[in-house]
DRENFI-962926 format. One line per 5 residues: their letters; for each residue x negated, y, z negated of C-alpha. Coordinates in steps of 0.05 Angstrom, whole numbers, plus 32768, in hexadecimal, padded with zeros to 4 digits. Example, Ala and Ser with C-alpha at 12.3 -4.5 7.8 and 13.67 -1.06 7.14 Angstrom:
residues 2
as = 7F0A,7FA6,7F64  7EEF,7FEB,7F71;
END
This chain:
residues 453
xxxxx = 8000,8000,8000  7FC0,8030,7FF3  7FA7,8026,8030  7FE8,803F,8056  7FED,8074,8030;
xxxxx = 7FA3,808B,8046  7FAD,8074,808F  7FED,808F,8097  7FCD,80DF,806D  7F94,80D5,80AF;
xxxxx = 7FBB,80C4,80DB  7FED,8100,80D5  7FB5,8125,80CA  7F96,811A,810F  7FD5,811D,812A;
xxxxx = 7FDE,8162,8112  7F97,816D,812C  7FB5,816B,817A  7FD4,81AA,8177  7FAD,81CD,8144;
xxxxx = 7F60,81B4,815D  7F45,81D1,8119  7F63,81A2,80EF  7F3B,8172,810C  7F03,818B,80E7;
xxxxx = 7F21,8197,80A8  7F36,8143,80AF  7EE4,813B,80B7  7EDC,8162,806D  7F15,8133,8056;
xxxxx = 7EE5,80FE,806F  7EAF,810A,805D  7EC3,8119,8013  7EF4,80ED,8002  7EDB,80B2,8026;
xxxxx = 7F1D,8090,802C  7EFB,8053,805E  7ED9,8048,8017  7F12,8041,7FF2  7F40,800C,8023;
xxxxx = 7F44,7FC5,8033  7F4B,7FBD,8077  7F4E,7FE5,80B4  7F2B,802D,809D  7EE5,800C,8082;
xxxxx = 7EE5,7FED,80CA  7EEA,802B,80F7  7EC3,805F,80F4  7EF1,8095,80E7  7EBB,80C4,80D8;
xxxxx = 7EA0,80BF,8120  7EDC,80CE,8135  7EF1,8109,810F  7EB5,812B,8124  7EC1,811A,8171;
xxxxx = 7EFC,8134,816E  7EED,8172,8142  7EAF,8187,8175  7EDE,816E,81AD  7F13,8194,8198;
xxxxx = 7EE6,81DB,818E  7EC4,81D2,81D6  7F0E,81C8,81FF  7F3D,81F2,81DD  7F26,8225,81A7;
xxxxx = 7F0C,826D,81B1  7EC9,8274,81AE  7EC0,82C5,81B8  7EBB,82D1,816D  7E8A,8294,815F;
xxxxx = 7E41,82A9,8153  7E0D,827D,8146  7DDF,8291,80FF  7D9C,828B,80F1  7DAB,825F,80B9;
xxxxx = 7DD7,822B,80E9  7D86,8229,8107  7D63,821B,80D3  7D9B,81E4,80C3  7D88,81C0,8108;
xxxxx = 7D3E,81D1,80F8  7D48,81AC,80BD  7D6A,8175,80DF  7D32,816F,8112  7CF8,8167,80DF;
xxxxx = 7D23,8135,80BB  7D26,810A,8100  7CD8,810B,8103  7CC8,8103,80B9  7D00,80BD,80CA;
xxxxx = 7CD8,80A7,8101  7C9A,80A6,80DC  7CB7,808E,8098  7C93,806A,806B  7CD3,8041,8064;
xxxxx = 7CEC,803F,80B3  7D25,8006,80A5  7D3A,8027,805A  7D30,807A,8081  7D6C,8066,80B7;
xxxxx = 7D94,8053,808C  7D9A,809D,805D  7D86,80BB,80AC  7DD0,80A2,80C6  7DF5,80C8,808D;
xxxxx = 7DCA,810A,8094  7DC2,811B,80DE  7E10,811E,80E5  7E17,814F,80A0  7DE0,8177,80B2;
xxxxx = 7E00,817E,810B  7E42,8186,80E5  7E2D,81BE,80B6  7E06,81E4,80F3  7E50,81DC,811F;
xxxxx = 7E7E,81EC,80E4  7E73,8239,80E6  7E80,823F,8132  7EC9,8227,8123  7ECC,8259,80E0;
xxxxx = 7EF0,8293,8108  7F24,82AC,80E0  7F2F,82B7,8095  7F70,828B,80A5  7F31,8246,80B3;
xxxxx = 7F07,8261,807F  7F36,8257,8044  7F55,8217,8065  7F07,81F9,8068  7F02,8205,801E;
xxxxx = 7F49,81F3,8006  7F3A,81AD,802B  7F02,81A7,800B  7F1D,81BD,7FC9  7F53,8184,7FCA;
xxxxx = 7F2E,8159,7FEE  7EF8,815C,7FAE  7F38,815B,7F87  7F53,8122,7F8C  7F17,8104,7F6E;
xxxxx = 7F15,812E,7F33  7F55,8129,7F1E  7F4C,80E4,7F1A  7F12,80EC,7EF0  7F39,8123,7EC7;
xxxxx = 7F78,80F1,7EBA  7F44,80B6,7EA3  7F1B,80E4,7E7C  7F54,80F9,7E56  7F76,80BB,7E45;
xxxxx = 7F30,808F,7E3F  7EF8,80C0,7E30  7ECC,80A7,7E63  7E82,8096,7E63  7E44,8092,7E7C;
xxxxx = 7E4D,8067,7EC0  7E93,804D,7EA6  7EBE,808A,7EC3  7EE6,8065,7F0C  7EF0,809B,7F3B;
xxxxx = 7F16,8070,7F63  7EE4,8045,7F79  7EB5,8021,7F59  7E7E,8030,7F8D  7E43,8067,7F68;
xxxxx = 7E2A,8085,7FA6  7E47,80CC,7FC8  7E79,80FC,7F96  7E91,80B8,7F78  7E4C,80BE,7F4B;
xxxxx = 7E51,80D4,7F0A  7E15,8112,7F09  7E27,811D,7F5A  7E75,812A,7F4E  7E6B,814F,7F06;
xxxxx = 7E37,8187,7F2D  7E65,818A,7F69  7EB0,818F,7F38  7E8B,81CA,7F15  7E6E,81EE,7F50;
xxxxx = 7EB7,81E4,7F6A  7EDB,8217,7F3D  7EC6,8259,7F51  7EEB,8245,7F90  7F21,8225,7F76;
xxxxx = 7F2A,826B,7F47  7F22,8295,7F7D  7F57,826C,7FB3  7F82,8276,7F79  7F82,82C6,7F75;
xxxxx = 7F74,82D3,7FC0  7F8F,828B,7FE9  7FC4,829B,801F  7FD7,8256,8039  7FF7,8248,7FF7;
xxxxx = 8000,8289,7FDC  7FE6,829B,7F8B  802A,8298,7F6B  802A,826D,7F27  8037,822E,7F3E;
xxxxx = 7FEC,8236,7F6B  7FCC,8258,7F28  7FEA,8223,7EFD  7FC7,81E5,7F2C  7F87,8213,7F2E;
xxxxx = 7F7F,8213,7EE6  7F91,81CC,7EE4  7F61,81B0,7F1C  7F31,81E8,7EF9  7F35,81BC,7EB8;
xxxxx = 7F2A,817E,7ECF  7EEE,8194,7EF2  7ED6,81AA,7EAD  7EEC,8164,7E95  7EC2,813C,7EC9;
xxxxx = 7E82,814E,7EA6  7EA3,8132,7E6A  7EC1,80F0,7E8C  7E72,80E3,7EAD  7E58,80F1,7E71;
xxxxx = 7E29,8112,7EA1  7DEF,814C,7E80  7DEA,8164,7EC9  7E32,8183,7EBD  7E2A,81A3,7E7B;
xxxxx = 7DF5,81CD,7E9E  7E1F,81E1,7ED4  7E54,81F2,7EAD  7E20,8219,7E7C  7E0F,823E,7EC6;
xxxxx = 7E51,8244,7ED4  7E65,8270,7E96  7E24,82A0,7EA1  7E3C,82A4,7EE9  7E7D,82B3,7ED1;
xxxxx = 7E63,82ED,7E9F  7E55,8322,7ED2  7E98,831A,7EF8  7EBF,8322,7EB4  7ED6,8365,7EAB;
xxxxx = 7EE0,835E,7E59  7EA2,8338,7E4A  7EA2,8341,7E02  7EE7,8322,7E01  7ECF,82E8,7E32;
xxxxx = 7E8D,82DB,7E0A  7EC3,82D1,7DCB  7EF4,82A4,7DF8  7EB3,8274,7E0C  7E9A,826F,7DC4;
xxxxx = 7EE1,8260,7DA7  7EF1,8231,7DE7  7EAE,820D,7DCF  7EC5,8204,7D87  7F08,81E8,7D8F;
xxxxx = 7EEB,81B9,7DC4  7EB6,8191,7DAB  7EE4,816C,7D73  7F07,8150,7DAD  7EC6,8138,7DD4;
xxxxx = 7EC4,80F0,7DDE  7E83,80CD,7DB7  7E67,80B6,7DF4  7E5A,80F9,7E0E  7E47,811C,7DD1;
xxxxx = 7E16,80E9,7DC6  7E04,80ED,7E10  7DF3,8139,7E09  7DCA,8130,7DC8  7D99,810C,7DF9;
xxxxx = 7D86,8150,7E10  7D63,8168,7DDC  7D44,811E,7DD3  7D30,8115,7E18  7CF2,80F3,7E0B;
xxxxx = 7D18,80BB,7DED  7D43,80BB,7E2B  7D2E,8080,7E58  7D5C,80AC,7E94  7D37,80F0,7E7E;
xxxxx = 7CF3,80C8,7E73  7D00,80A3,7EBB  7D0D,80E7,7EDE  7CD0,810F,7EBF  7CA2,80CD,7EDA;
xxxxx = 7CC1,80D3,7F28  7CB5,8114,7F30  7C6F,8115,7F15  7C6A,80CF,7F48  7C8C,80FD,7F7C;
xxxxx = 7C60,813A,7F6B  7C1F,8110,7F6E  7C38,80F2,7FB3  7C48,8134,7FDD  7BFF,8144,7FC6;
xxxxx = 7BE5,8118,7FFC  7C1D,8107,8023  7C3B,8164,8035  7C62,814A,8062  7C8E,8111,8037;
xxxxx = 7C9C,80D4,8047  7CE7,80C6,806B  7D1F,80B9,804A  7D21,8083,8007  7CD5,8091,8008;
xxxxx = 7CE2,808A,7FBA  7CE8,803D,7FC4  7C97,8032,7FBD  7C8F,805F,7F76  7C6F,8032,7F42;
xxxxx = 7C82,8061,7EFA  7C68,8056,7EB4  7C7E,807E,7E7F  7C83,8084,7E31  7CCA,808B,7E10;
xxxxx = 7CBA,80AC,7DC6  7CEE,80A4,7D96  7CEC,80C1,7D4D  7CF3,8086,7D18  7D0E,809C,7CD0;
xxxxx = 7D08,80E5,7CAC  7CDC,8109,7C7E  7C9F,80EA,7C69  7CB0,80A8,7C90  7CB4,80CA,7CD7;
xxxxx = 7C92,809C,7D01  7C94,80A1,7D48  7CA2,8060,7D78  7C88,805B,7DC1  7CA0,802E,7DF3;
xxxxx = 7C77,8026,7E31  7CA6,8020,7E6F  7C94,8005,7EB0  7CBF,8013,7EEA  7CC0,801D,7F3B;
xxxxx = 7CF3,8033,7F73  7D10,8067,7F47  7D38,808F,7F6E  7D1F,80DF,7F6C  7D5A,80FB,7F37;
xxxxx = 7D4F,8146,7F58  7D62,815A,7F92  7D20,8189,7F99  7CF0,814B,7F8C  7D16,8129,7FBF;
xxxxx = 7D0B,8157,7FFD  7CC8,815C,7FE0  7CBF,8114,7FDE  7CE5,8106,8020  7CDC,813F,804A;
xxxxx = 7C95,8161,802D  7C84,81A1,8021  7CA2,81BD,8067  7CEB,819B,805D  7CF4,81B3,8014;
xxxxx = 7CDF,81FF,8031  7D0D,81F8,8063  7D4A,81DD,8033  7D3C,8215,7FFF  7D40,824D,8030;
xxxxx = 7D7F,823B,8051  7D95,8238,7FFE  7D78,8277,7FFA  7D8E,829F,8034  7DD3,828D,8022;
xxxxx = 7DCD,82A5,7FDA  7DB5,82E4,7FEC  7DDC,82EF,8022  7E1D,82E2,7FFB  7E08,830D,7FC1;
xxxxx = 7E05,8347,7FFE  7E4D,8336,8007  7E62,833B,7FC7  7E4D,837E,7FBD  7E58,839D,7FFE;
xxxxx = 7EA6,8380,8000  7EB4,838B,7FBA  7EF2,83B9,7FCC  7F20,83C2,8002  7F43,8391,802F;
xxxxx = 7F13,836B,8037  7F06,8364,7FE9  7F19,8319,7FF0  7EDB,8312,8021  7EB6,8339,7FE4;
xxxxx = 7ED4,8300,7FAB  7EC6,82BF,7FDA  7E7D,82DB,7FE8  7E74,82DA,7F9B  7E98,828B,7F90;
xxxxx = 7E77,826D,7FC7  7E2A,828E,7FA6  7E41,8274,7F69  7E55,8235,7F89  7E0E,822A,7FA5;
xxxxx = 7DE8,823F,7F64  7E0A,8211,7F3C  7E04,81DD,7F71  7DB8,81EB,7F70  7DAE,81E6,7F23;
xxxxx = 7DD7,819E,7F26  7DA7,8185,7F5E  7D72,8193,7F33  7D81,8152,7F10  7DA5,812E,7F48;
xxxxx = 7D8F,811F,7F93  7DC3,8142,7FB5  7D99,8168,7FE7  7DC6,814B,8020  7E0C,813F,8004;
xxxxx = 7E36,8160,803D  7E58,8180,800D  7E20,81BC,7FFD  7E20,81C1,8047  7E66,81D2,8055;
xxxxx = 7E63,81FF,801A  7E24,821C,8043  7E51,8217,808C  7E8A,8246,8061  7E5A,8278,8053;
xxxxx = 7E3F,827D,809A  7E89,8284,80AF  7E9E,82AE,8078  7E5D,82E4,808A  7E66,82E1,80D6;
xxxxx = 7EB0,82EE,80CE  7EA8,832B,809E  7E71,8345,80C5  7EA3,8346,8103  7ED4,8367,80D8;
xxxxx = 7EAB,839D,80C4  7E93,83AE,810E  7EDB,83AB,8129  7EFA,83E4,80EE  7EA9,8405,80F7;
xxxxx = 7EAD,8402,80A1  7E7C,840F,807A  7E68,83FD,803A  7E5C,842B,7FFF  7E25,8412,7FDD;
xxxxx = 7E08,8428,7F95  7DD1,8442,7F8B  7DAF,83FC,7F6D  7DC5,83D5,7FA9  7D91,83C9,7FE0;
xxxxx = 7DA9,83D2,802E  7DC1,8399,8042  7D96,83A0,807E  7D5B,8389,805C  7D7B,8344,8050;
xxx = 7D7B,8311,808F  7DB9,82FF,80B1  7DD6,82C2,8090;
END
């Protein structure tokens, strides 16, 4: 019966696609997040429905859409420039056989996040892009939110659906993205047209809001207390009352923790033991491993080069108190420990050249969208302003969570990255078609001396 109900959401969905061609890619984000081939018995897991979303999406752009306000950004460049290292560093993996495999999954996020933008014309395909992904994220964290709240959760127990750990159905991969996900889930609430922002939307939005907060809490995941620790700094200078917020956090904060499961309280405590952490102790040993191998290998190694680390570390816990402290060392000896850091893993994958490259296009984009914020902060275009500022927090958050998580690839980050290509090319249209001009104070630098995005 599930699997009807998912062929029969696609199916409608690509039907719809025929007269309105863009829906065809917003069924690709559905895809590609949701993964609903991964969660049926029979017919989706046997066609590749992800092949053909993406046909049909490019298809659908070349035949029949309007192509006079695309415009093709530097940062949609560097995206294929990225992709095109990747394809030599797979042909001269150290792993060839283990490289294709994570190479299959890559190419087509990294040629989809480089098309995305061209279809991004209006503010109407903006806001649809991110309320599909949105939901599409959605409907795995309010699964999480519902289990977390009648079970509590734990650390690799929480079932998103399916019991498969890889993609946004991992516990540190889907706590990082659920957090990053509320500054645009706050912001379709206030300025979203397709559903309008009466009190039904703002009523779901603070729902779907909580049980983002809740995922971190279900996973049991210390990647997600940090993002939601980012989240509330971010937060702090888009406040107006911030006296009154600072008050609402550390109250929020108080009446919480009595209700936090065991498993996740004990979970966090870790932090501030890390060294008695065999996860924490493994992490520290791979990046050393991973540090020590870009030294003579700049230009990585392919994709999974991680498989040949060899790690030995020391786990040091405290035994007793007072007088009778002792302290106990375990020597640990490990290998093919995946990198746990999205940095360390273009590093180790992709060398020196690949990690520059993937930090710029992060870079560009943050900079680009903090020029947005301020230069739209009033007017009409205000909600251009508002959506500059989610989707930057978006990102940072994003970043700080793939700190401790490979997720330099997850297609997600790089539809985030395709909205705010759309979302700059479309405002900079705006602006030359009304010839307005921003009025910027006197601490703001011209936005001339930032590149294009």
């Amino acid at each position: 019966m599930r699997d009807l109900a998912f062929i029969g959401f696609l199916v409608a969905l690509l039907g719809m696609g025929l007269r309105k061609p863009f829906l065809f890619v917003l069924a690709y984000v559905y895809i590609d997040i949701v993964s609903p081939q991964r969660l049926t018995y029979m017919l989706l897991n046997s066609v590749p429905i992800s092949l053909i979303a993406v046909a049909l999406a490019v298809g659908g752009w070349l035949i029949f859409d309007d192509k006079r306000d695309s415009r093709f950004a530097p940062r949609q460049a560097l995206i294929l420039l990225l992709m095109l290292y990747c394809g030599i560093t797979t042909r001269t993996a150290d792993f060839p056989a283990e490289a294709l495999e994570k190479w299959d999954w890559v190419w087509k996020a990294l040629i989809f996040a480089a098309f995305l933008p061209l279809t991004l014309r209006t503010r109407l395909r903006i806001e649809a892009l991110l309320l599909f992904m949105t939901l599409s994220a959605a409907s795995i964290i309010i699964v999480g939110g519902i289990k977390t709240l009648a079970s509590g959760g734990g650390y690799g127990e929480l079932n998103l659906m399916v019991a498969n750990n890889s993609g946004l159905y991992e516990g540190s991969i889907i706590s990082a993205v659920a957090i990053c996900l509320i500054p645009i889930v706050l912001w379709l609430a206030r300025y979203g047209t397709l559903f309008g922002t009466d009190w039904r939307v703002k009523a779901f939005a603070a729902g779907l809001a909580f049980a983002c907060l809740l995922i971190p809490v279900g996973t049991s995941a210390r990647t997600g207390l940090l993002c939601i620790a980012l989240l509330a700094v971010l937060t702090l200078r888009e406040v107006k009352r911030r006296m009154l917020y600072l008050a609402a956090l550390g109250l929020a904060a108080v009446i919480a923790v009595p209700f936090l499961p065991s498993a996740f309280s004990d979970r966090m405590a870790t932090i501030k033991t890390y060294q008695a952490d065999e996860s924490a102790s493994t992490r520290l040993a791979v990046w050393q491993w991973t540090w020590d191998y870009a030294k003579t290998h700049p230009f990585g190694g392919g994709f999974n080069a991680y498989i040949q680390n060899r790690i030995r570390y020391d786990t040091v816990a405290v035994k007793g108190s007072g007088a009778s402290t002792t302290l106990q060392r375990n020597l640990t000896v490990d290998k093919s420990r995946a990198y746990h850091s999205s940095y360390f893993e273009m590093l180790g994958e992709q060398g020196y050249p690949g990690l520059a490259l993937w930090l710029l296009i992060s870079v560009i984009g943050i900079v680009r969208m903090e020029v947005l914020r301020r230069r739209f902060r009033d007017g009409e275009l205000a909600w251009g302003g508002a959506l500059a500022g989610a989707l930057q927090h978006a990102h940072l958050i994003y970043l700080l969570g793939g700190a401790f998580v490979g997720i330099a690839f997850q297609p997600f980050i790089y539809m985030l990255i395709g909205a705010q290509i759309g979302l700059d090319s479309y405002l900079a249209r705006r602006r030359a078609e009304t010839n307005w001009r921003p009025a910027f104070r006197k601490t703001e630098a011209p936005a001339a001396l930032f590149m294009a995005g």
